[in-house]
Each structure stands twice: as C-alpha cells, then as structure tokens.
C-alpha positions in Angstrom: 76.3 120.6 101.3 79.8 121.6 102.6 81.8 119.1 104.5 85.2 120.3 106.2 88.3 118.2 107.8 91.3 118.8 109.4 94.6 117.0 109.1 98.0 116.8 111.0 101.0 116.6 109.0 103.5 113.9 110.7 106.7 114.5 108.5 106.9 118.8 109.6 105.1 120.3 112.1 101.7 121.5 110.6 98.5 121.0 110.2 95.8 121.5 106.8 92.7 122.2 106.8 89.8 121.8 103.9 86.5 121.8 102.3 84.3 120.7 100.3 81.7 122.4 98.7 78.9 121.5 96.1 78.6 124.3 93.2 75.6 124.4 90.8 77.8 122.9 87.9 80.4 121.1 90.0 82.7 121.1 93.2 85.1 123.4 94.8 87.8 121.7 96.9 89.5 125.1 99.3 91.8 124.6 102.0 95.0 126.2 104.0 98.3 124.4 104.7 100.0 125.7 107.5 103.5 123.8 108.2 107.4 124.1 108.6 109.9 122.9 106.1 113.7 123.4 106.4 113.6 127.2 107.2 110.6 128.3 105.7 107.2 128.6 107.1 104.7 127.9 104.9 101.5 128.7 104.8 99.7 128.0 101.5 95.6 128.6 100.8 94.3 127.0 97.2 90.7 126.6 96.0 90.6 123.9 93.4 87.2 124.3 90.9 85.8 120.7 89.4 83.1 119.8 86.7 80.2 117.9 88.0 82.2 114.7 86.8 85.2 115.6 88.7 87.4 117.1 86.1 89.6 119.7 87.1 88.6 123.4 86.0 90.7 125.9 88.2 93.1 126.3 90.7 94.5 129.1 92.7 97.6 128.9 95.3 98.5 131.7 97.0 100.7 132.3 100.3 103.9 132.1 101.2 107.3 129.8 101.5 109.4 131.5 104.1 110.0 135.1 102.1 108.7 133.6 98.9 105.5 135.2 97.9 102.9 132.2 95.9 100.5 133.3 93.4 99.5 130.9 91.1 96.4 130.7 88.8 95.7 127.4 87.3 93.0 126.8 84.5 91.9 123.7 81.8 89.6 124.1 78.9 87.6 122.0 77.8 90.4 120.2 75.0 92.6 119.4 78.4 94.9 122.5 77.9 96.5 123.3 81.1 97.6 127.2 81.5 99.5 128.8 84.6 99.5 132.6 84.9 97.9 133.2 81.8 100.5 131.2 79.7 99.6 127.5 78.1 101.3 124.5 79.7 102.2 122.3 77.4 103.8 119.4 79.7 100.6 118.7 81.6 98.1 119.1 78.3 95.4 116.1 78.4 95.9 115.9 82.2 91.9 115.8 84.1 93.7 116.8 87.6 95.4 119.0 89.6 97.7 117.3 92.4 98.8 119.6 95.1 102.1 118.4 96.0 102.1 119.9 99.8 98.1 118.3 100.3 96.1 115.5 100.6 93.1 116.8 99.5 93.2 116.2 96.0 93.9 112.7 96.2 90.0 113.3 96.1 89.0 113.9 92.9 90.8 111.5 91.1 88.9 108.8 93.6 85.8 110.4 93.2 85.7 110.7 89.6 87.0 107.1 88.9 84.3 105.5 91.4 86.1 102.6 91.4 84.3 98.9 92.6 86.5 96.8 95.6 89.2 95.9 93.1 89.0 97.8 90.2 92.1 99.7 89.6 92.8 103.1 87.2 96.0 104.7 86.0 95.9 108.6 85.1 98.2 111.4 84.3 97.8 114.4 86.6 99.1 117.9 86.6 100.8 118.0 89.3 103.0 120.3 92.1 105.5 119.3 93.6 107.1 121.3 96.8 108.8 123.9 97.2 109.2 124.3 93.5 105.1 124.7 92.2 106.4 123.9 89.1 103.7 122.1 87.2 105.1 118.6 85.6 103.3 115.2 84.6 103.3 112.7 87.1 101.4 109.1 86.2 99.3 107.9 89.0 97.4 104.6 90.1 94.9 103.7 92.0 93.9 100.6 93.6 90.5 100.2 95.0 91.5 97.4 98.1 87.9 97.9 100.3 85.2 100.0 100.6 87.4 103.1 102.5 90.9 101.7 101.8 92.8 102.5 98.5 96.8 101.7 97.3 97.9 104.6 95.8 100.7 104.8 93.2 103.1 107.5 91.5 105.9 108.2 89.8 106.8 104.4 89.5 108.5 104.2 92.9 106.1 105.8 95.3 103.5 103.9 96.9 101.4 104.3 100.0 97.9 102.5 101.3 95.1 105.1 101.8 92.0 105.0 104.3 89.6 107.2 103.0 86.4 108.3 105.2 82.7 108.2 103.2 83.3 111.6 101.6 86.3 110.8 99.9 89.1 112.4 102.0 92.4 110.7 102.8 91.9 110.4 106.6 95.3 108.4 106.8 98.0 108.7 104.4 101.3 107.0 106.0 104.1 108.7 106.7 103.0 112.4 106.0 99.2 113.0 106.6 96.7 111.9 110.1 93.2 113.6 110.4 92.9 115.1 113.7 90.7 113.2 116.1 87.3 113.4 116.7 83.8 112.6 114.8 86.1 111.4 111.9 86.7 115.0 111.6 84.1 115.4 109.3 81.3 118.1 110.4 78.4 119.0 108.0 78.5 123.4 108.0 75.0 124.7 108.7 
C-alpha cells in the first residue's frame, strides 16, 4: 500500500507533496517541499523511516534554502538516542519523533502511533526542526483527539491549531499554513 497527497501552503507560495509507504518492518513517510520564504527558494525532499509502532527510526533532508545546500541524516536507536550527521544529539535523547518544521506530514506519526479514542488526549516530546535553521531542539507537543478526523494540536505552550485529518492520517487542513489540494481528498492508492 502506498498512499500519496498533495498540499498547498497558504502562508508562501508553495506546495508539498508526500507519501506513504508500508515497509516489511514499518513505514516510510517521503515527500518534497517546494515554496518561497523571504528570498530563498526552497525546495526541501526528506524520507522519514518508522517502526511498525510508529517510532521514529531515520530521517534524511536534503535540498536547498536559496544558496544553502541541506544535507541532513537523522537516526534513533533503540535507547531513544537521537544522532545528526553521525554525531549524538543530546537535546532531543528520549524523543519517539521527528517533526519537520517546514511540513505537515509528520504530524502523522505521532497521531498514528497514539491511536487516540474521541477525547483522549497525549503530550510527547518530539525532535523537532524548526525553519530555516534545521537545528534539532525539543519541542513538547499535545494532542487532542476532538472527533473521528478532527484533532487540537498543541506546541511549545503558545501554539495551537485544530487539525482535520483524512482516514489515513494526513493533516488535510492545518489553518493558517497548510490546504490539501482539491480533488478525491487528494488521496490516490499507487498501483
């Protein structure tokens, strides 16, 4: 099964596009991001690499930020030990995921690996990064399950926004920065 979507950003001009993909042992969450911020283009692919329960495992940005070349290899083991380039992270250690700063597809994983019931809420920690920089940092999260496709999403104490969600588990709207593109919920099976 691979599902893909495609989403216009409504802050810059830009639009992302992603999929998911079941592995033997897990997912894998790819995508591009193709947008403007103050003088820079940007255009930014990453592949993202989860356990069968979610977890983050890998994840690999590459592109570019105006002249700015982006190269970033992310992995966890299996303690919750976050390395970048090769070299331990010690800021995000015991985070489970990755949150790409300039994207709305990993909003997915944490959703889908909390399976939440209509009301249940979660806090977690992710490893997340933030844009421009790609700088990894903590950032504490929560998530509100409000109906079956419909979630509040918290972060960073002041940051809040309500999220529909379509049966896979992609933001379809996220106000204010993120629209999925018209059409068949912009979900298509690949054959």
């Amino acid at each position: 099964m691979t599902e893909t979507i495609l989403w216009r950003r409504i802050d810059v001009p830009g639009h992302e596009i992603a999929t998911l993909e079941v592995l033997d042992n897990g997912w894998k969450l790819a995508g591009t991001a193709i947008f403007f911020c103050p003088n820079a283009p940007t255009r930014l692919d990453y592949v993202v690499i989860c356990d069968e329960l979610w977890r983050t495992r890998s994840a690999q940005v590459t592109g570019i930020i105006g002249s700015r070349t982006i190269e970033l290899a992310i992995s966890v083991d299996a303690e919750l030990r976050w390395y970048r380039n090769g070299s331990e992270f010690v800021a995000v250690e015991g985070c489970m995921d990755v949150d790409l700063g300039f994207s709305p597809s990993t909003n997915l994983l944490p959703i889908r690996r909390l399976a939440l019931p209509v009301g249940g809420q979660a806090e977690v920690r992710a490893a997340w990064l933030p844009f421009p920089s790609l700088e990894l940092e903590p950032l504490q999260q929560a998530y509100g399950r409000l109906g079956e496709t419909t979630y509040r999403y918290e972060s960073g104490g002041s940051f809040a926004r309500t999220l529909e969600l379509n049966s896979t588990g992609f933001v379809v709207c996220y106000p204010g920065f993120w629209r999925v593109e018209p059409g068949e919920d912009a979900i298509h099976p690949l054959t």
